[in-house]
N, C-alpha and C positions, 0 to 999 in steps of 0.2 A: 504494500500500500504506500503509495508517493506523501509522503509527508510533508505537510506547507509549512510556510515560514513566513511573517512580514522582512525578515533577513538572515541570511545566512553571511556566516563570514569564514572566508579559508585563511587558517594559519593561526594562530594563539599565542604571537610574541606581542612587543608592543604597540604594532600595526592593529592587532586583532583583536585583544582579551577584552584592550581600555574601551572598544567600539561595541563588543557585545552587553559588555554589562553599563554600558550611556543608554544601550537602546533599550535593555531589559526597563531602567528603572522610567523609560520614557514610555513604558506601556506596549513592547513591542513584542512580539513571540521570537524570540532569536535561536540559534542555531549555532555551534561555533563547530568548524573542522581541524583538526591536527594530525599530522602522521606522526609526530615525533613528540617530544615530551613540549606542554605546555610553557609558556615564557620565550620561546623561541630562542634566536640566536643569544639575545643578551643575560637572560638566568642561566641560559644553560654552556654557552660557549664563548661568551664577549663578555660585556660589562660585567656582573657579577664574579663569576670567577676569577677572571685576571685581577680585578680590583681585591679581593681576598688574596690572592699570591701576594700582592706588592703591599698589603697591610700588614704580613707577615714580614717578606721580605725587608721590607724599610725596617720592621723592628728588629728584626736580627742582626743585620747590618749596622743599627744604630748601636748595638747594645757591643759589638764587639768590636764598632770603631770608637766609645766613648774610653777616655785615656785613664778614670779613676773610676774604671769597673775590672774587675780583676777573675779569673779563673776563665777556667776552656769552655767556650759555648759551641754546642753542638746543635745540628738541626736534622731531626729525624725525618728524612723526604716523605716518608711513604707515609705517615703520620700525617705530616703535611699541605702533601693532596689529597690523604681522605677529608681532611677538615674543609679545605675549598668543597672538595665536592658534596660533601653534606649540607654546607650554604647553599647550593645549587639547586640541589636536591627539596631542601626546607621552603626555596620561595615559591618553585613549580607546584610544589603542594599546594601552599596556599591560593594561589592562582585557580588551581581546581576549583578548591573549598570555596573561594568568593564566587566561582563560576555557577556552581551548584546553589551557593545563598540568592543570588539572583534568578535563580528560574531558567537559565541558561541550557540548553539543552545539549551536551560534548557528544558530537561522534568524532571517533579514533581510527583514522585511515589515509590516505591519501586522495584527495578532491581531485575530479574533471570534470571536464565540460561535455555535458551529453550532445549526443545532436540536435535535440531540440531548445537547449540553452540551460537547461537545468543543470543539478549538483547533481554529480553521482561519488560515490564515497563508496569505493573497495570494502568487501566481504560486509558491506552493508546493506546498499541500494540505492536509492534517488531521492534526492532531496526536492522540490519546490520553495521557491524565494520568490517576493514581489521585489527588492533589493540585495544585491549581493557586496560586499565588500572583501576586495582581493588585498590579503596581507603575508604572500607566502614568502616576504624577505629577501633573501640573499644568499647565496653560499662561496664558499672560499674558489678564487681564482687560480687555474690552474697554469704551469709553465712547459710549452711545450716539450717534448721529448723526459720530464721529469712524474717518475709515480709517484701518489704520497702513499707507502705500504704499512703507516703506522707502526714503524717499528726502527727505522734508523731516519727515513724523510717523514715530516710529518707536516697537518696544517694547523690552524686554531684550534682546532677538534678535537682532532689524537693527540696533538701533543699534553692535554690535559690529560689521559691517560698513564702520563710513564709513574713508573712503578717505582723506579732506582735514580738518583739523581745521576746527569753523564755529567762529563769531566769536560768537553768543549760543546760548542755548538755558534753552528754557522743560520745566521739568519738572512733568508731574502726576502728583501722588499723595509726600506725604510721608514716607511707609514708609523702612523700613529700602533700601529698594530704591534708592528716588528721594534719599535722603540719602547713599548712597552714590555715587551718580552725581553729586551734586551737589558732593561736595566731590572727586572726581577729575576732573571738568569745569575747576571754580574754579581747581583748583590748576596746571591746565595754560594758562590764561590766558582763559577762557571766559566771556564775558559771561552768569551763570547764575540763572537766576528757579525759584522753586520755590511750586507754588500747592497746598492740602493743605485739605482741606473742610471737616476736624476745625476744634477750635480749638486746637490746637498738633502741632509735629512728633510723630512716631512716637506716633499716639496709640493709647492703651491701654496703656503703659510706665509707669513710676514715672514722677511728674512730676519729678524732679530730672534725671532721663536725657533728659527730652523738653527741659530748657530749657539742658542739656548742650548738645545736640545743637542747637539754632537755638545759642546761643554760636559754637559752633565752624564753624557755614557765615556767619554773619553775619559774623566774624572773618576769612571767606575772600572778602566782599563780594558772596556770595549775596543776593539779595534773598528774602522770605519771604512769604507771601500766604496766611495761615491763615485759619480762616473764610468760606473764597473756593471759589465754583467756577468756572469755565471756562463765559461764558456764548456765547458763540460764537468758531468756529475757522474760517477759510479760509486754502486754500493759492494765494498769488497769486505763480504763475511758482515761484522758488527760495528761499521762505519763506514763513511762514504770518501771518497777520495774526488776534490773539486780545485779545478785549473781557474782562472778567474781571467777576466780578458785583459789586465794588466798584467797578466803575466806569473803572478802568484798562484802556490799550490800550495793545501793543506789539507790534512784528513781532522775530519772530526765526527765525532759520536753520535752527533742526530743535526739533522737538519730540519728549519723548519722554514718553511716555505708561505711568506705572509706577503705575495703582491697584490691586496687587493681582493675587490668583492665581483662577483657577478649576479645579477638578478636570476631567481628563480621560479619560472615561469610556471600556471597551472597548465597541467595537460587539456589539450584541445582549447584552451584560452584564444587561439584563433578562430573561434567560430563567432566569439563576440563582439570582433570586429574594431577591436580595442585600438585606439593611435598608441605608437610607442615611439621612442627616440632613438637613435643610431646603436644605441647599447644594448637595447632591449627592454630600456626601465618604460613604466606603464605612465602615460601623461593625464594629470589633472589638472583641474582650474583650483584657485582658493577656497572652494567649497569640497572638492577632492574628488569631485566627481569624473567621470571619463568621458571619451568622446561616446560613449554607451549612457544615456541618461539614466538607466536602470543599474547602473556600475559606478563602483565609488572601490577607488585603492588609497591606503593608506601604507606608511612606513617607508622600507626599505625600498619596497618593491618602486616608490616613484621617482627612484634616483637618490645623489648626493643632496646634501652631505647624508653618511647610513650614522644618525643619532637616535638612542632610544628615545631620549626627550621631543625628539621630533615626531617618530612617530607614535608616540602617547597622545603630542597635541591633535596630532591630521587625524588619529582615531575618534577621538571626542569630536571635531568639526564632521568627518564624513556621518557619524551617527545623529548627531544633532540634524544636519540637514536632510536623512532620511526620517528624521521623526516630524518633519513640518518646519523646523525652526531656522532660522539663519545666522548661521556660522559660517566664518571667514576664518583661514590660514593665513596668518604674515611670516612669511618665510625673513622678514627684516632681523630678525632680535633672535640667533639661536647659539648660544652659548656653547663652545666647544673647549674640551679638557683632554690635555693629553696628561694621565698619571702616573708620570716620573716623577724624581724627587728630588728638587722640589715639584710642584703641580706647576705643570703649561697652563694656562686659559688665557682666551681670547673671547669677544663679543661686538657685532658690528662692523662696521666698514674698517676699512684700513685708511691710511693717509691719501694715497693713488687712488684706491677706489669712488674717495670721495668725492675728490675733484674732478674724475670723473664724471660723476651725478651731480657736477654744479655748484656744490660747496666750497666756498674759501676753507678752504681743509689746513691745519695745521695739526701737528704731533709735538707731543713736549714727553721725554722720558726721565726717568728717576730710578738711582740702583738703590735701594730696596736697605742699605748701611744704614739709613737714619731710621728706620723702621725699627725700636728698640724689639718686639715680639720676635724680629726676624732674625736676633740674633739672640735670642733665649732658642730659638728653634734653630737653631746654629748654624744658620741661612753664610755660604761664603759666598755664592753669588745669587744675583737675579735681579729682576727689577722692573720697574711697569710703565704702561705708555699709555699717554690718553689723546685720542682723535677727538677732536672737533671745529666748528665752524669760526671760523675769526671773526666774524662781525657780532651774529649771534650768540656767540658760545655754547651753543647747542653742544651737546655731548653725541659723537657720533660711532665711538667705538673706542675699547680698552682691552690691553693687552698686560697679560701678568705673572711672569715668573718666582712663586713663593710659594712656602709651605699653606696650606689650605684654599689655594688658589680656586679649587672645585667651588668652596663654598663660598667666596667670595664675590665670585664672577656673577650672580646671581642678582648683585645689588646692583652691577651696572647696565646687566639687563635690563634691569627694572627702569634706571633711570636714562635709558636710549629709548624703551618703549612709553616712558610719559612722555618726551622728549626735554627732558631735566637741562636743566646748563652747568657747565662750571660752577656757579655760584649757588647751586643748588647743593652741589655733594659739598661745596666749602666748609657751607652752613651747617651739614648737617653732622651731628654731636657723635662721633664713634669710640666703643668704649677704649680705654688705655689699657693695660697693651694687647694689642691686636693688631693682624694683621691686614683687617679692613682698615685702617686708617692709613690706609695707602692711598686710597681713593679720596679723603681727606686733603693728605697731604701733596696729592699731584694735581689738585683742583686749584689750591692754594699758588702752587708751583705756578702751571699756568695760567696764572691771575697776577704772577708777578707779586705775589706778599707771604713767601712761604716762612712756615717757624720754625721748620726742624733742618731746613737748607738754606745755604747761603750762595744768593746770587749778586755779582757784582754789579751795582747801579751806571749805567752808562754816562757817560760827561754829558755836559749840556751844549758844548762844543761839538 
């Protein structure tokens, strides 16, 4: 018997779960489809678990680089990664449990598209929807002529499997991915190579964050290999053996292979006629709908940037505007953190960007020294830069290298999205010592009256 739906939705990460349970509580009869374990890429293989690696990590690392701590600190791997993967484990649960408190109906299979447009869900049956919303994400990019066999190459996925900590590891692809693995490798005692094809880390960032970011893994005795690709890889017995197109050879223990995401598409997804972009990612308007007015995608699946925070928001708008209501996406304001340590975040235009778009753009930056918090957090470098408009002072973007940078970055969000000025964050009172009072103290900066830095006053001549 064809079972209906006011909506179905394929996938149950943060494209998915956030849109079924908006619509349940909007009176909706929903439906959610998963093949693989609920929370999708980010509980299960992104943000959660690597964020638990490097919360250990960093703590390890601190406790055995602090010079009036004494005795042998050890780190039981396997210990370890059971504990990440029991976080993992613990929030998919919950996800269920909230799916079920809402009335949420889960089938557990892989979703396609019948021929007559409907769901069909493996060792199930058929689904009926008045609304669908497609969230089936993303999966790891592969490198031609290289297998990931999970056991000496690996990609985001298996490599959260290992068992036994290796002794080297060679990482491809410089992203925010492979830079994070690289400095929770490093810090756990990881002999770690990182080869990146660009000519510097995380490219396509502000270059002050890309030379942030080599500081802080070269700092960790990361090696770095920019401008380089990978010109052949063998796996001989229990390591691989790789030539590099500089000219460099080295064998190392595991490889992990992080260039990059590809969109993954639902089977027979071409009967519905969907427009897509040269990549394959699924195009919406700011309501997330498709060029299918009975089709709404949300998350990964609709392109860069692939943030969970993003697709939480496009989940809640694509759900709101299939319950009747009007919801808009502003893709303007999306807060991005790479978590190394210190924390990378960014928010907003860049200096270029801006004037681009017509703004008398200016940047004013500040290292992060006068920041007393930053140096109880034993900050040796970093430091933050704030974009905005010269006539107005409009605040148009902020870039921030320090310890809690994730949670910081959130305020300047805020104040790009009311469109705050300079003399807005000046004013406003942050507690002592903290490392928000950066945003303080560079508003100050670029207002020309700052009190914890000293700028020389120009002659009048």
């Amino acid at each position: 018997m064809l079972q209906k739906y006011d909506l179905v939705v394929i996938g149950g990460g943060p494209g998915g779960y956030p849109a079924a349970i908006r619509a349940s509580q909007l009176g909706m009869r929903v439906a959610l489809v998963e093949m693989h374990k609920l929370g999708g890429e980010c509980t299960n293989y992104g943000c959660i678990p690597t964020k638990a690696l490097i919360k250990q990590a960093n703590l390890f690392s601190a406790v055995k680089t602090v010079s009036f701590i004494r005795g042998n600190i050890e780190l039981s791997f396997e210990e370890y990664m059971e504990w990440v993967n029991s976080i993992t484990r613990r929030i998919s649960g919950g996800v269920e449990m909230l799916l079920k408190s809402y009335g949420v109906d889960l089938y557990r299979g892989m979703a396609s598209i019948s021929e007559r447009g409907s769901i069909y869900v493996e060792n199930i049956g058929e689904l009926g929807a008045n609304k669908i919303i497609i969230a089936a994400g993303t999966e790891p990019a592969e490198l031609p002529g290289i297998v990931v066999d999970g056991d000496v190459i690996h990609n985001n996925r298996t490599i959260l499997g290992l068992k036994k900590k290796p002794s080297s590891m060679l990482i491809v692809g410089g992203g925010y991915i492979g830079v994070e693995f690289a400095s929770v490798f490093a810090k756990i005692g990881v002999d770690v190579a990182v080869v990146e094809v660009m000519q510097s880390l995380l490219p396509g960032m502000d270059p002050d964050v890309s030379r942030a970011a080599e500081r802080i893994l070269r700092d960790l005795g990361v090696k770095i290999y920019t401008g380089t690709t990978v010109k052949s890889l063998s796996v001989r017995g229990s390591e691989a053996s790789v030539e590099l197109s500089g000219g460099s050879n080295m064998a190392v223990e595991k490889v992990l292979i992080a260039v990059g995401r590809r969109p993954k598409l639902v089977p027979g997804i071409e009967k519905l006629g969907l427009g897509v972009d040269e990549k394959g990612y699924i195009r919406v308007d700011r309501s997330m709908r498709t060029s299918n007015p009975n089709i709404y995608a949300s998350g990964d699946i609709t392109g860069p940037p692939l943030l969970a925070h993003r697709a939480f928001a496009q989940s809640l708008v694509a759900a709101e505007n299939i319950a009747g209501k009007k919801a808009m996406f502003d893709p303007k304001v999306i807060p991005s953190v790479i978590f190394t340590d210190p924390e990378i975040a960014f928010v907003g235009m860049s200096e270029e960007d801006a004037k681009k778009q017509g703004y008398r753009a200016r940047s004013v930056k500040l290292s992060m020294g006068g920041i007393a918090k930053a140096l109880i957090e034993g900050l040796e470098e970093g430091f933050a830069k704030i974009v905005f408009d010269e006539e107005t002072k409009e605040v148009l973007g902020f870039y921030v290298v320090a310890p809690h940078a994730s949670e910081i970055i959130s305020e300047a969000a805020l104040a790009i999205e009311m469109g705050a000025t300079l003399e807005d964050l000046a004013l406003t009172i942050h507690p002592h010592p903290t490392i928000s009072e950066v945003l303080e103290e560079i508003s100050e900066l670029a207002l020309g009256r700052p009190k914890h830095f000293f700028v020389r006053r120009r002659s009048a001549g």
